[in-house]
N, C-alpha and C positions, 0 to 999 in steps of 0.2 A: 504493500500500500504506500503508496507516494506520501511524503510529509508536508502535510499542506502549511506548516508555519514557517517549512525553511525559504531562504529568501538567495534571488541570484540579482549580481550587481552589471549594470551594462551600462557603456559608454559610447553613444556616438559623436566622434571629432568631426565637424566642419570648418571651412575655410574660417568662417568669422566669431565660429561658435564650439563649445562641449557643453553638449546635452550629455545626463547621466541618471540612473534612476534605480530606486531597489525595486524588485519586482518578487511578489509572494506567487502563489498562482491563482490569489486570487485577484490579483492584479497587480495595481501599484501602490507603494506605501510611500516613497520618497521620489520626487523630479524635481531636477533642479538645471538650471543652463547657467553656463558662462557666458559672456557676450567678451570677444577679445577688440578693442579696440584700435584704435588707428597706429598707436604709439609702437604695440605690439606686432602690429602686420608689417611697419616698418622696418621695426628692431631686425627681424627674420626675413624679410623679405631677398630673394636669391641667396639663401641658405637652404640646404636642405633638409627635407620635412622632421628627418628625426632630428635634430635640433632644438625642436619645440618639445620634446617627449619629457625631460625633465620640470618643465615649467607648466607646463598645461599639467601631469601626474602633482605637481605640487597645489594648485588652486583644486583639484577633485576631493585632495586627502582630505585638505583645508576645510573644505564643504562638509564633507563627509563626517571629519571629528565633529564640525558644529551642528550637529546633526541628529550627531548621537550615534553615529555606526564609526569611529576611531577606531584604534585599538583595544582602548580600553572599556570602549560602550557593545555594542550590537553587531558591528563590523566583525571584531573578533571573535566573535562567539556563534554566525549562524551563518556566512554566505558559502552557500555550496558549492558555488561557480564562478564565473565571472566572463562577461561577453563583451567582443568590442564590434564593431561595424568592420565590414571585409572591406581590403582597400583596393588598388589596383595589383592584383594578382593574374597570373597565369591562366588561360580558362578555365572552368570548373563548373561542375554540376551543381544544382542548387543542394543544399542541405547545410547541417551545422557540421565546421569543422575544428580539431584540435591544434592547438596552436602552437608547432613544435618551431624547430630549431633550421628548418626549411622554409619555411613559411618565415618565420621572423630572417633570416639570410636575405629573401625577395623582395622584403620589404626594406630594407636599408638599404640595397643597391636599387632601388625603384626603377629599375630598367624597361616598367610600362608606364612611367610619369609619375610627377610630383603631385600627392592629392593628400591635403587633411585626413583621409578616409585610410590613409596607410599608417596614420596613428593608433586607430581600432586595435587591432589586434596585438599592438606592443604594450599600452595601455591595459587592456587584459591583463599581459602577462603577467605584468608589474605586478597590478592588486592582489590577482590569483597568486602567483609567488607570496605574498606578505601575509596572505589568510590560509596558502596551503592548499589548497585548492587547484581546479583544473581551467584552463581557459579557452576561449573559443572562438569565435567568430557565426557568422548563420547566413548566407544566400549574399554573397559579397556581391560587386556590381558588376565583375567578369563573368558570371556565370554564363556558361555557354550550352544550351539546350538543342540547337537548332539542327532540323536535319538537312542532309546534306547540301541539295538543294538549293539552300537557302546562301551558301556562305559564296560563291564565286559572285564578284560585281560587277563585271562586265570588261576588267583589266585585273591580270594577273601582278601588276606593277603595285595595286592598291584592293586587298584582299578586304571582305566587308569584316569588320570587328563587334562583339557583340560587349558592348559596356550600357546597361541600362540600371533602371532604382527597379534592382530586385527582390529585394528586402521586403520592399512596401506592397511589391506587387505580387510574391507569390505567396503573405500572410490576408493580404484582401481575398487570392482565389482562395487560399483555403478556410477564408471565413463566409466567403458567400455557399462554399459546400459543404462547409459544419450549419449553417445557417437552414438549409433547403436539406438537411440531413440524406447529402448524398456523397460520395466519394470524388476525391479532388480529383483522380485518375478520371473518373466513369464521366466526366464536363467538359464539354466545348467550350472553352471559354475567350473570349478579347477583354483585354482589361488593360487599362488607359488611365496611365498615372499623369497628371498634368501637375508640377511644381515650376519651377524657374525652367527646365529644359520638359519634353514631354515624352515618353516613352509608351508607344503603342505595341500590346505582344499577344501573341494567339500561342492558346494553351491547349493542348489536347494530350491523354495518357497523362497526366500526371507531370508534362513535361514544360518548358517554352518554346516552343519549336522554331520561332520567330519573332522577332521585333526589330525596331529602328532603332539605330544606335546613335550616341549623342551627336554623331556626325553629319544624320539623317533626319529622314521625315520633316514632321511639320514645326512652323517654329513655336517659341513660347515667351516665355515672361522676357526673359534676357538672351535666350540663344536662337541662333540662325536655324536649326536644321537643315536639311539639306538645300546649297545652294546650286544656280546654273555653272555647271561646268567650267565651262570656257569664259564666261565671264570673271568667275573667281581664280581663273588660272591668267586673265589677261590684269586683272588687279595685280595678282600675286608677283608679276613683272615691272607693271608699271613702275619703279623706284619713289611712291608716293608713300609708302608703307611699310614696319621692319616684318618680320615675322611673328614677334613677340607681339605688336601692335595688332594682326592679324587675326592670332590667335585668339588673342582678350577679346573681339569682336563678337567672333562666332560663336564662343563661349564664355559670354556674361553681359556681351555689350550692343547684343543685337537683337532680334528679335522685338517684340513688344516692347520696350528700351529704347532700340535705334532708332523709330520711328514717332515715339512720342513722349522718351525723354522720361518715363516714369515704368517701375517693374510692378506696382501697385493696383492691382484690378479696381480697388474701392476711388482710387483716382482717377481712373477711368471709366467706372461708373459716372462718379458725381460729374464728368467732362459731357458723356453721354446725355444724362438727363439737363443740362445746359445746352443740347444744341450742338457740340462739336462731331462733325462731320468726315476730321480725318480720323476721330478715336470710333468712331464708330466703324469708319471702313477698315481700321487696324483689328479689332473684334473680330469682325465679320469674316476679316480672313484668316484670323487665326483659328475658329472654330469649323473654318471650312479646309482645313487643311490637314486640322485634327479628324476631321469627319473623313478624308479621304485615305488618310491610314488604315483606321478602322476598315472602309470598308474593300482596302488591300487585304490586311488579314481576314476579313472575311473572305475572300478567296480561298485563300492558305487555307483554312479551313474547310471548303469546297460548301461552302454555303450555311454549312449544318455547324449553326452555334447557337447555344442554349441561353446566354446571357453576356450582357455587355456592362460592364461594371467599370464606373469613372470616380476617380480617386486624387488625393495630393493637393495642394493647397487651391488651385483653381474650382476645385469639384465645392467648393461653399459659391461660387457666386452661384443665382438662381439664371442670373443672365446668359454665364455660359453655358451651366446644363438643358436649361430648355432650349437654347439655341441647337444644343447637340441632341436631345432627344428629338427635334424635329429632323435632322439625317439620318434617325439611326435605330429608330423604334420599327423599323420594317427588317430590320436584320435579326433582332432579337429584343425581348426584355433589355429594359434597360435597366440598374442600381448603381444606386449613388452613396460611397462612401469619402465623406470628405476629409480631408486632414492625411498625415502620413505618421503613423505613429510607430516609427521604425522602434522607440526604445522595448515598446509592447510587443513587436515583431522579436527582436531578438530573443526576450524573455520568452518568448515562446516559445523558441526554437532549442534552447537550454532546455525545458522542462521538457520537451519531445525526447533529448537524450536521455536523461537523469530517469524519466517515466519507461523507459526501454520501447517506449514505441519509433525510434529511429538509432540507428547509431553510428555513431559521430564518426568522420572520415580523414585523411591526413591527405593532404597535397600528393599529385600525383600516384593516388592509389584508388581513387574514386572508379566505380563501375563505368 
């Protein structure tokens, strides 16, 4: 019988931010965020990521002791586990993995790029080391599902990659199929996480068989999604632009941003009901372009999908979902789960191993 009072501790690093939080099973008992500000992204800024691992683990303890889970409160006495957020790792199947001495190697030579998201799983260690305990990670954003099909882009010089928020999106499928008391395997599912970037994926067997990677598809709060070709290859020339400058564009500084200067839907709201006519046509194509992914994976799918489920911080406007229920209610049910509560997702994915209904995988040994 599981011990429903033991508690596991999880952390997700972001660029600007560490979220962290105890998790009972029966939920949450403690969340709490850091916000790191300007002073700090400076200080670090073209250093590499693990660099921050001592000072970001110093503000959690900090939290933590005032808290009441230190050493000598609740920390040391009850956390069974300890999760971090998977960062940019080598491809991998979804599930929760252990977090050895490979896995921590990949992540300090970050040889798939520099991302807050490679702190996760050091961060883990750390805790887990001081409480004795085991550490983790659960459905990092490499995870790579897809069948075969799917992975050639049309040049073998630029192979497609699959880096999407799968965290968020394979704990929403397997809540809409604990929800509808059926098996995540036995669903056809598209499930459309829209935050700052937007990640569209069709799921079927249990698996993700497909999606758009940050590279692709359609845009969002702050990123381009996929651009015309030759156009961005005739910029990428021009000498008007470094790389670096390039880069920040298509990933933070474009999309919904480039065009009207704000990443903020509720600002875009209140522009809309004023009457502004480019934030309205900015809307209008972002939901039409989120609408045209979707109904690619419905392809992928060969038609037959049970439910379409939109998620991540865009899924609270009402604006954009009933914009998107009118494309997309003839494919399937539509469900709306808004928010991304990745630290819930993690906890979750701990108590699937700890409860033996999964068991936990090591880098490059996954089925």
């Amino acid at each position: 019988m599981p011990n429903e009072s033991s508690r596991v501790l999880v952390i997700n690093p972001g660029s600007t931010s560490t979220k962290f939080g105890v998790y009972a099973r029966a939920g949450a008992e403690f969340v709490h965020t850091i916000r790191h500000g300007d002073e700090e992204l400076e200080r670090f800024r073209g250093r590499p990521m693990v660099e921050r691992l001592d000072y970001r683990a110093g503000l959690i303890e900090k939290a933590l002791d005032e808290a009441g889970y230190g050493p000598a409160g609740r920390f040391g006495k009850g956390f069974e586990a300890v999760a971090g957020r998977g960062g940019l790792l080598p491809p991998m199947e979804c599930g929760t993995y252990l977090v050895d001495e490979t896995m921590v190697e990949e992540l300090h030579l970050a040889r798939r790029g520099e991302h807050a998201s490679n702190l996760g799983a050091l961060l883990a260690l750390r805790f887990a080391q001081a409480a004795g305990v085991t550490a983790y990670i659960v459905d990092p954003v490499t995870v790579d599902e897809w069948q075969q099909c799917a992975r050639l882009s049309g040049s073998p010089l630029v192979p497609r990659v699959s880096i999407a928020h799968v965290l968020n999106t394979k704990a929403v499928a397997r809540r809409f199929a604990h929800e509808r008391e059926h098996m995540y395997e036995a669903l056809r599912l598209i499930v459309v996480h829209m935050g700052s970037g937007v990640t569209v994926s069709a799921h079927r067997d249990g698996r993700m068989i497909d999606n758009n990677s940050i590279e692709e598809g359609p845009f969002g709060a702050d990123r381009t999604g996929g651009l015309p070709v030759r156009g961005l290859v005739k910029l990428c020339f021009s000498g008007q632009y470094t790389q670096s400058e390039l880069d920040r564009h298509v990933f933070g500084g474009g999309g919904m941003f480039a065009y009207l200067g704000t990443r903020d839907l509720k600002e875009v709201g209140r522009r809309l009901d004023a009457g502004d006519r480019e934030a309205a046509q900015v809307l209008d194509a972002m939901v039409y372009q989120i609408a045209k992914e979707v109904g690619a994976m419905a392809v992928v799918l060969q038609g037959k999908v049970d439910a379409v489920l939109l998620t991540g911080g865009m899924a609270y406007s009402e604006r954009v979902v009933s914009r998107l229920r009118a494309y997309l209610e003839w494919i399937a049910p539509v469900t709306v789960y808004p928010g991304e509560d990745e630290l819930q997702a993690l906890a979750e994915g701990v108590f699937r191993v700890l409860d033996g209904e999964e068991v936990a995988k090591r880098m490059g040994t996954q089925a």
